[in-house]
N, CA, C and O atoms as CSV, one atom per row, in Angstrom:
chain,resi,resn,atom,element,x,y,z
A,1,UNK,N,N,73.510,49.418,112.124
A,1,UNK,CA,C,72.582,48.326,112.332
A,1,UNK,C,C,73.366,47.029,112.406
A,1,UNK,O,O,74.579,47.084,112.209
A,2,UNK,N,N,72.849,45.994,112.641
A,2,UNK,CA,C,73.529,45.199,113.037
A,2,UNK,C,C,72.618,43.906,112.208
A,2,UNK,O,O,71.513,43.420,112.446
A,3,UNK,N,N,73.789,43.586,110.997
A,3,UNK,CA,C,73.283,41.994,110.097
A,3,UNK,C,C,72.713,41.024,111.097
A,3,UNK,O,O,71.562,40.621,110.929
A,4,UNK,N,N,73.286,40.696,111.923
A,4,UNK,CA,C,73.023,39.546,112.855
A,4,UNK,C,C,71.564,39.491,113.531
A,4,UNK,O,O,70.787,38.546,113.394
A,5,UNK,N,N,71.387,40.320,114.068
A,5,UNK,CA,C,70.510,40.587,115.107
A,5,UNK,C,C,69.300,41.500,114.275
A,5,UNK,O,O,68.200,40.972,114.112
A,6,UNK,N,N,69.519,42.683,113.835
A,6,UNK,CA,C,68.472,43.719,113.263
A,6,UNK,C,C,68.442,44.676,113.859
A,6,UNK,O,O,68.127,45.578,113.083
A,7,UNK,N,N,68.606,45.083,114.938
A,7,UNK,CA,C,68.256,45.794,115.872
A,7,UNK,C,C,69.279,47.455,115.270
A,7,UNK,O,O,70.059,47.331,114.326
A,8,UNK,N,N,69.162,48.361,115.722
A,8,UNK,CA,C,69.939,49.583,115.317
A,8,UNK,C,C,70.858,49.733,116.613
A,8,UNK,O,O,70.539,49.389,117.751
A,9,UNK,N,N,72.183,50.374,116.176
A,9,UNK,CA,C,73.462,50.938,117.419
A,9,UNK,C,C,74.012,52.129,117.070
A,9,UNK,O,O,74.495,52.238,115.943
A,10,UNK,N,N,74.025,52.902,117.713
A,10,UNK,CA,C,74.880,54.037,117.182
A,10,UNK,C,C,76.182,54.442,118.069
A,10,UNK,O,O,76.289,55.195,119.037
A,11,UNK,N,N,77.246,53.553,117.278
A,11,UNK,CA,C,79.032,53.535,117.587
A,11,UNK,C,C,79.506,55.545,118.513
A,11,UNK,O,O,80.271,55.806,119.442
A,12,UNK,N,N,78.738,56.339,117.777
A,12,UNK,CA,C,79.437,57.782,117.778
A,12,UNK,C,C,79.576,57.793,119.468
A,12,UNK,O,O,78.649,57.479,120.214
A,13,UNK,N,N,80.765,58.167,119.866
A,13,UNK,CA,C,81.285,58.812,120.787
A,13,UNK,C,C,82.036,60.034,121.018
A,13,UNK,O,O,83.222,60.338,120.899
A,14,UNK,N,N,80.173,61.106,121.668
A,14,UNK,CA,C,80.944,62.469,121.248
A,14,UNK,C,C,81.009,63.392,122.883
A,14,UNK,O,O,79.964,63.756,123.422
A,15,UNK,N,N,82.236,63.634,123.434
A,15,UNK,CA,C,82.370,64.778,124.410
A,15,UNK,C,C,83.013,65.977,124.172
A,15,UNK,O,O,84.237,66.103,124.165
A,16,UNK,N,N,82.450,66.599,124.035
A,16,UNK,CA,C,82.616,68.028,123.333
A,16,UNK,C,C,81.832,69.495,123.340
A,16,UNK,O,O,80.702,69.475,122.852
A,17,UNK,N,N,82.231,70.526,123.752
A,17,UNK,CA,C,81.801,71.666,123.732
A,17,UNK,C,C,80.557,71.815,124.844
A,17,UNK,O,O,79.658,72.644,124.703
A,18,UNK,N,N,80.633,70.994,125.840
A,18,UNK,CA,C,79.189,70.667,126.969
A,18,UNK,C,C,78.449,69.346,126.273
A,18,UNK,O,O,77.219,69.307,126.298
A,19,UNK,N,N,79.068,68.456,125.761
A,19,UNK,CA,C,78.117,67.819,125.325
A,19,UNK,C,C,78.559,66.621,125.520
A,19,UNK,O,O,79.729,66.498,125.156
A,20,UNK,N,N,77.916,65.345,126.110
A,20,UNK,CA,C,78.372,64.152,126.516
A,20,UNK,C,C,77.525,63.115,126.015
A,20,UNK,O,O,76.887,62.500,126.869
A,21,UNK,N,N,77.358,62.741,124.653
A,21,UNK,CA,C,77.011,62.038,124.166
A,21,UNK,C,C,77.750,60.550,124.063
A,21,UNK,O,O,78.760,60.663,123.368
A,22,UNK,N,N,77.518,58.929,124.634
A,22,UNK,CA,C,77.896,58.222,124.876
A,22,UNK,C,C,77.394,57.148,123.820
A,22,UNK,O,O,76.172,56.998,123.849
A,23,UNK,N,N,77.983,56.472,123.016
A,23,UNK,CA,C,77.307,55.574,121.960
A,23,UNK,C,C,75.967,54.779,122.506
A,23,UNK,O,O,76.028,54.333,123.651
A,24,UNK,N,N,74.831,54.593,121.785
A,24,UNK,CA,C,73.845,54.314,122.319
A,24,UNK,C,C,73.971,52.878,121.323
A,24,UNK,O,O,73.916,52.708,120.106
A,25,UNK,N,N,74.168,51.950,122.507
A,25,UNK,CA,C,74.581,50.107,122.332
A,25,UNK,C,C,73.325,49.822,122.935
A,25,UNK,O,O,72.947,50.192,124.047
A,26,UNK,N,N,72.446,48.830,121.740
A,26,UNK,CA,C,71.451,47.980,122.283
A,26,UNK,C,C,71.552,46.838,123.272
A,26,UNK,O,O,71.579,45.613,123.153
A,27,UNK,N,N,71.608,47.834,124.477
A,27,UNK,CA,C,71.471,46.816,126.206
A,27,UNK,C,C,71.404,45.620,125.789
A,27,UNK,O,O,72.325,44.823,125.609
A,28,UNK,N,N,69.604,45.415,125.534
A,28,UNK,CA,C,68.766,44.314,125.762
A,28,UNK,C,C,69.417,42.992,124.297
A,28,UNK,O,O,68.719,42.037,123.957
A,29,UNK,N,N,70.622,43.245,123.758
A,29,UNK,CA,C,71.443,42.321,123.046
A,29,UNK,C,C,71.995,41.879,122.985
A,29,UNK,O,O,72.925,42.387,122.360
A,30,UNK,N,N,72.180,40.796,123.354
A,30,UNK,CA,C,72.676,39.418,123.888
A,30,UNK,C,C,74.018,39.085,123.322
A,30,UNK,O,O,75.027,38.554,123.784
A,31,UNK,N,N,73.682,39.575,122.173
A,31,UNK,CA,C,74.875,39.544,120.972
A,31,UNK,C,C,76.125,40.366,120.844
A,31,UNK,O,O,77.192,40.011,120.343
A,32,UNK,N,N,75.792,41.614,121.423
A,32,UNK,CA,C,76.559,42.733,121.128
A,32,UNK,C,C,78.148,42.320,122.000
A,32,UNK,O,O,78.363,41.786,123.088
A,33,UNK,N,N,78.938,42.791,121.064
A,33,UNK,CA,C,80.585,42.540,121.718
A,33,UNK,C,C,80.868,41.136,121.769
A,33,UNK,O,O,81.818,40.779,122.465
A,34,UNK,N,N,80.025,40.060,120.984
A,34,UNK,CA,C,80.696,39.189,121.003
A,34,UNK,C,C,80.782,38.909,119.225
A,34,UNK,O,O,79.940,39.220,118.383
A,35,UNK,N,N,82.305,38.113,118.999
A,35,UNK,CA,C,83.039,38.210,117.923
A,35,UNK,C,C,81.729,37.361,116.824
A,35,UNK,O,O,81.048,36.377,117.114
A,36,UNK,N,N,81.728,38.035,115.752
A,36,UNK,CA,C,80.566,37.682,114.207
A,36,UNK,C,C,80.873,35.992,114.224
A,36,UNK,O,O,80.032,35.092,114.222
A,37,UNK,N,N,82.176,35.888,114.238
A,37,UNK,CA,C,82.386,33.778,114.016
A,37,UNK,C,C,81.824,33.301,115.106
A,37,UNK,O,O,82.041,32.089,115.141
A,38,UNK,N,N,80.851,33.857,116.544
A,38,UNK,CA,C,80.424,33.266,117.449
A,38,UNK,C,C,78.955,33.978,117.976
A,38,UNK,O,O,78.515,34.185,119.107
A,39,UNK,N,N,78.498,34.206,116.828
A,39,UNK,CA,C,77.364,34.674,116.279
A,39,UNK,C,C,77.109,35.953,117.209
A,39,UNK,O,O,76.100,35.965,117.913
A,40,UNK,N,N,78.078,37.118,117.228
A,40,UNK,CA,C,77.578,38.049,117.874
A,40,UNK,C,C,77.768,39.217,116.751
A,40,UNK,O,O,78.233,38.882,115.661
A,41,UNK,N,N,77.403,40.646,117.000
A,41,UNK,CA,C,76.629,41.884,116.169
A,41,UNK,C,C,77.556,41.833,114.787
A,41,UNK,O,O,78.782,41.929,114.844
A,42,UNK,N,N,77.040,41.719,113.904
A,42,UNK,CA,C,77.803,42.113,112.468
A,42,UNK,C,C,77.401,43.724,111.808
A,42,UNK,O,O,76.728,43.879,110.788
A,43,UNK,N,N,77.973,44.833,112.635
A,43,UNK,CA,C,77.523,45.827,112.509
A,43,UNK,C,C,77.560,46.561,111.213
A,43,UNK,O,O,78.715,46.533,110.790
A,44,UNK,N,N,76.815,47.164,110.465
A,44,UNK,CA,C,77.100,47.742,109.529
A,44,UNK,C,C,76.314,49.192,109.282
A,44,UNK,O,O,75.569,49.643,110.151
A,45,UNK,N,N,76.535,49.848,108.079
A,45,UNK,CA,C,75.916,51.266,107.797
A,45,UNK,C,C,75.409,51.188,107.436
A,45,UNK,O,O,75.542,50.321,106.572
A,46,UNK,N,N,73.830,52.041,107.497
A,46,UNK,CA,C,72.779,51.722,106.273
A,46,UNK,C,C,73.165,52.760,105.154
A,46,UNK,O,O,73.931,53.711,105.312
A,47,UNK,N,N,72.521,52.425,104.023
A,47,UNK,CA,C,73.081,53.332,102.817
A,47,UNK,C,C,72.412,54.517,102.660
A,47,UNK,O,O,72.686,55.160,101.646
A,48,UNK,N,N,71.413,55.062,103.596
A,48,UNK,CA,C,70.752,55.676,103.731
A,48,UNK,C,C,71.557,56.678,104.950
A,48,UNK,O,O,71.156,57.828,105.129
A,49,UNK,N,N,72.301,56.317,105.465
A,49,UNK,CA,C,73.124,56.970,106.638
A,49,UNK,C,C,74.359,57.657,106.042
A,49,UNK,O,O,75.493,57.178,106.038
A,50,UNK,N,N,74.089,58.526,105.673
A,50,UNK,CA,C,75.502,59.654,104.781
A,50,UNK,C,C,75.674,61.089,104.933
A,50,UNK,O,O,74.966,61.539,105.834
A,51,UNK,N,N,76.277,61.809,104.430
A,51,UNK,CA,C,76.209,63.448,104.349
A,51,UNK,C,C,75.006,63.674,103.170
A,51,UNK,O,O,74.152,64.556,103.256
A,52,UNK,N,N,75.068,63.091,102.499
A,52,UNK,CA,C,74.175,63.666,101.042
A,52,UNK,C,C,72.423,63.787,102.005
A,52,UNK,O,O,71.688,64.728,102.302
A,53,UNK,N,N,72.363,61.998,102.252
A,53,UNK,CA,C,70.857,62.011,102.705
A,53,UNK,C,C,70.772,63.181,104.081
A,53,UNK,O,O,69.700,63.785,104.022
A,54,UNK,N,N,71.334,63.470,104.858
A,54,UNK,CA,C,71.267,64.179,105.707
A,54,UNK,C,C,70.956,65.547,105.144
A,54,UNK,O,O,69.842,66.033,105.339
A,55,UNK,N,N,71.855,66.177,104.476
A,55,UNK,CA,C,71.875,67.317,103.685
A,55,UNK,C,C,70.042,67.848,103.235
A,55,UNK,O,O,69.363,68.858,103.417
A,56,UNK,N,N,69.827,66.434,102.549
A,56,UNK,CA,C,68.682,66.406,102.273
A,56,UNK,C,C,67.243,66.793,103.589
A,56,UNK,O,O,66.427,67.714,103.643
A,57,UNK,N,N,67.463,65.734,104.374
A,57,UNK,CA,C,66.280,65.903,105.215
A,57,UNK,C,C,66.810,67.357,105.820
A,57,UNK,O,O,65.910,68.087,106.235
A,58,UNK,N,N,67.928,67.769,105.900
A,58,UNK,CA,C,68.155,69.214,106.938
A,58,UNK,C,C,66.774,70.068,105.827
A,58,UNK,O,O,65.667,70.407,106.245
A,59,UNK,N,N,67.267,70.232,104.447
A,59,UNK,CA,C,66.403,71.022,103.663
A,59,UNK,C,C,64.880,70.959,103.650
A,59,UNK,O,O,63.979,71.699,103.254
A,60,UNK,N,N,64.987,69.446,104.410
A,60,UNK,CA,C,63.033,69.393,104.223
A,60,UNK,C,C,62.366,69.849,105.398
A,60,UNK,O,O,61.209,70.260,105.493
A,61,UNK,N,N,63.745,69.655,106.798
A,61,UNK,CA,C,63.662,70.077,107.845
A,61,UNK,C,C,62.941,71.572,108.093
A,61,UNK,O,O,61.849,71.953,108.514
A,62,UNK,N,N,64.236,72.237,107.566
A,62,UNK,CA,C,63.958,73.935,107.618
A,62,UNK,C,C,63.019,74.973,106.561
A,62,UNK,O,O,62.833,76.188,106.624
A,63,UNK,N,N,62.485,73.864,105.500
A,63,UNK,CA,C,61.571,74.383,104.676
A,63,UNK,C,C,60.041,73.590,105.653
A,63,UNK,O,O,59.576,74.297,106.547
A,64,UNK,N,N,59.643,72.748,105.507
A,64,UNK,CA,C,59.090,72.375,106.253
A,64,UNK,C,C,58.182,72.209,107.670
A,64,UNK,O,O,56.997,72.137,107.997
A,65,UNK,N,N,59.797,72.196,108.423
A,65,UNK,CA,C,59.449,71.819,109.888
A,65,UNK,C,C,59.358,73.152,110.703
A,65,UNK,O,O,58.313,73.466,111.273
A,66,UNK,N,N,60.014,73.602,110.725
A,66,UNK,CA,C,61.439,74.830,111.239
A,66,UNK,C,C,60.230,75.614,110.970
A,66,UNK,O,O,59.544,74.995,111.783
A,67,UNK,N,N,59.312,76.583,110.426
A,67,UNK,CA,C,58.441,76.614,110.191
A,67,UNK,C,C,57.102,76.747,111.832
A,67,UNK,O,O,56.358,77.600,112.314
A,68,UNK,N,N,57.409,75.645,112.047
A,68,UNK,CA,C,56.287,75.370,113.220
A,68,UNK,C,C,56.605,76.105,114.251
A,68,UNK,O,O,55.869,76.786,114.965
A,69,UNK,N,N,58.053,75.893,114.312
A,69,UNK,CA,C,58.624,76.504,115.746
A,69,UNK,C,C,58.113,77.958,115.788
A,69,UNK,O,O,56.940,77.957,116.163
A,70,UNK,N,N,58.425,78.791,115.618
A,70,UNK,CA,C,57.568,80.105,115.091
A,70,UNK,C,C,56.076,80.393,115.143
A,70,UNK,O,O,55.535,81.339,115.715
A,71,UNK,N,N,55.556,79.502,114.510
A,71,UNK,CA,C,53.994,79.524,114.622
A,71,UNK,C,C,53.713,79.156,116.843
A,71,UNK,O,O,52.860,79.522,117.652
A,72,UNK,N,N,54.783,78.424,116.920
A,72,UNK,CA,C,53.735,77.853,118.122
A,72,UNK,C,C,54.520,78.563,119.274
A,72,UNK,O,O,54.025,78.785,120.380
A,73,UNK,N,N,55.806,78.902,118.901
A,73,UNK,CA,C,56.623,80.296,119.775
A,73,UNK,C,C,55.117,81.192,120.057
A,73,UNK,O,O,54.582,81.233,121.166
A,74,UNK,N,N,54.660,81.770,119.027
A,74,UNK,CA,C,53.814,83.179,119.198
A,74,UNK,C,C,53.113,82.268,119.925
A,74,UNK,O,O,52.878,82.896,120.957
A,75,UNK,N,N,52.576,81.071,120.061
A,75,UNK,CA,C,50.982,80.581,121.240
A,75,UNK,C,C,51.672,80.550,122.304
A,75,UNK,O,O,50.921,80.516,123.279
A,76,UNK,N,N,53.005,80.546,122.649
A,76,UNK,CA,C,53.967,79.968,124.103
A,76,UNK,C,C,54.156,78.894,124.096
A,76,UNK,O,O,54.895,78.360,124.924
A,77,UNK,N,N,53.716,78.434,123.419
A,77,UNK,CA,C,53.610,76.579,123.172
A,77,UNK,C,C,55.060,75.468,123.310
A,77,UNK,O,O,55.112,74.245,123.441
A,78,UNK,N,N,56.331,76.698,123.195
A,78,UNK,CA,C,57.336,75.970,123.122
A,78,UNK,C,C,58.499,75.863,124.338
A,78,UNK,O,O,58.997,76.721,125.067
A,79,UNK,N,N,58.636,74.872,124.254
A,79,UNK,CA,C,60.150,75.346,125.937
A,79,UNK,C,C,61.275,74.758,125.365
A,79,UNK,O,O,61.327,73.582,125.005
A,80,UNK,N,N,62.177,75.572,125.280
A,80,UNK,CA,C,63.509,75.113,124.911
A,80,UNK,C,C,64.438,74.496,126.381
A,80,UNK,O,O,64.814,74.969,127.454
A,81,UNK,N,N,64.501,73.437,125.806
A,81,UNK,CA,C,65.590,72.579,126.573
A,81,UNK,C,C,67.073,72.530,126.026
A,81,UNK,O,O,67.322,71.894,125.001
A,82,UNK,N,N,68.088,73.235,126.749
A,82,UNK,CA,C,69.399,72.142,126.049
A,82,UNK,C,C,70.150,71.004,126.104
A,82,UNK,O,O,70.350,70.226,127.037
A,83,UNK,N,N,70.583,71.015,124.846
A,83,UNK,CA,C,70.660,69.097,124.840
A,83,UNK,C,C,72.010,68.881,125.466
A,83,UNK,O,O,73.043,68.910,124.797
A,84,UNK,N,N,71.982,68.642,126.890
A,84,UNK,CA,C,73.763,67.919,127.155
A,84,UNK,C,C,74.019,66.645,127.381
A,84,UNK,O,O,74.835,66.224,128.201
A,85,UNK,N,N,73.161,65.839,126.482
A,85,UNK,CA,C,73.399,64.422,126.565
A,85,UNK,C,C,72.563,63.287,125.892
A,85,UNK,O,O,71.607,63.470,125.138
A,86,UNK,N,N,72.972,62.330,126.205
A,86,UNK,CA,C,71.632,61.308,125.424
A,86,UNK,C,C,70.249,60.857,126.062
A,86,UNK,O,O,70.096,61.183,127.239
A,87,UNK,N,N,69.707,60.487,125.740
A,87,UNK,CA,C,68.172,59.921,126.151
A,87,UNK,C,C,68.283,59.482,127.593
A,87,UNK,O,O,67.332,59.596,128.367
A,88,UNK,N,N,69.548,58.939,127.978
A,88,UNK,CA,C,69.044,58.790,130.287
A,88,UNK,C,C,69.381,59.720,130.592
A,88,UNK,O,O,69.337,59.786,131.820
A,89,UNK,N,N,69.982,61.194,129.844
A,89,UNK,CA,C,70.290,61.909,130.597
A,89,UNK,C,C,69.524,63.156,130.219
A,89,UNK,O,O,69.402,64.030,131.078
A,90,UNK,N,N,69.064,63.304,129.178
A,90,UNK,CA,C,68.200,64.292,128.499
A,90,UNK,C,C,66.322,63.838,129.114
A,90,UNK,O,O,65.557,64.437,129.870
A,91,UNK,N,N,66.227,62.906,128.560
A,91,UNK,CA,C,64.484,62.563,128.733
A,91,UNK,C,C,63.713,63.231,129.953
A,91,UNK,O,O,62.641,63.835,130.001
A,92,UNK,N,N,65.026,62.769,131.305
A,92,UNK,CA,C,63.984,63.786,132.820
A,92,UNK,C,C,64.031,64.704,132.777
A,92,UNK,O,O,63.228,65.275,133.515
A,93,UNK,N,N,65.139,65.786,131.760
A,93,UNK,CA,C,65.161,66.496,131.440
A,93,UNK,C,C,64.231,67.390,130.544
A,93,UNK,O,O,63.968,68.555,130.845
A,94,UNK,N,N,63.823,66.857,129.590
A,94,UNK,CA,C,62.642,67.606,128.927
A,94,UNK,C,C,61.057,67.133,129.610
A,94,UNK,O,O,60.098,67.887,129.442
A,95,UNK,N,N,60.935,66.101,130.218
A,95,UNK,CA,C,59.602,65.673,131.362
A,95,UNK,C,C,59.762,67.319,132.355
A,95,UNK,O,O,58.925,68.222,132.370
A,96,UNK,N,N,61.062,67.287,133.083
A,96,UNK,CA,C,60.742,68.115,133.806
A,96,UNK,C,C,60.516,69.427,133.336
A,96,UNK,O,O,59.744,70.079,134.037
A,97,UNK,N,N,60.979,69.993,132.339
A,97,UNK,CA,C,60.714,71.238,131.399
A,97,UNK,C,C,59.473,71.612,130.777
A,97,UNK,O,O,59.140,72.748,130.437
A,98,UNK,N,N,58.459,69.946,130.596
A,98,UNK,CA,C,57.163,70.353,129.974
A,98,UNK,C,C,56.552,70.362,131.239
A,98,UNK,O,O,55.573,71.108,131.263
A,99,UNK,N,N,56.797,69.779,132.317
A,99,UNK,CA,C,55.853,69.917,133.578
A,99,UNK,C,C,55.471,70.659,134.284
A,99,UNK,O,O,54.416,70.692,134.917
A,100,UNK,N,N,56.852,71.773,134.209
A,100,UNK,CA,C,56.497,72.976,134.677
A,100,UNK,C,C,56.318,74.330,133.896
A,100,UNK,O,O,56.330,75.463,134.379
A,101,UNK,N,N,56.112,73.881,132.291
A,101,UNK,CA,C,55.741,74.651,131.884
A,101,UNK,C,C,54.210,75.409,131.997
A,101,UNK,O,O,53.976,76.428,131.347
């Protein structure tokens, strides 16, 4: 997240194993890439962003969530898409997967 501004960024840059994930930098921020002494992004981690808390939601995930998939498998209800990328490159991707489902 970013002190300055508020807005959320996510730095990770991952290409790997089919997968082309590109850091997702808030475009529409005026601020971003320019240096904190000239009032641009003062990026930081939330404390909530770790292995522990993750750990956690995975468990609430698969007790929980994980759960559904199954129930709505047996109605047909589900279409698996795979993920090879971020949101401009994934999104027409799952549009076109529910459309012709």
């Amino acid at each position: 997240m970013c002190k300055t501004c508020g807005k959320n960024f996510n730095i990770a840059n991952i290409h790997e194993e089919g997968l082309d994930l590109d850091p997702l930098l808030n475009d529409d921020c005026e601020k971003y890439g320019k240096p904190v002494s000239e009032g641009g992004c003062d990026l930081y981690q939330r404390s909530d962003d770790n292995e522990e808390v993750v750990k956690g939601r995975l468990e609430i995930y698969n007790k929980e969530t994980a759960p559904l998939v199954d129930f709505y498998e047996k109605k047909g209800m589900v279409v698996n898409v795979k993920v090879t990328g971020g949101p401009k490159v994934m999104v027409p991707k799952v549009m076109e997967a529910l459309n012709s489902a």
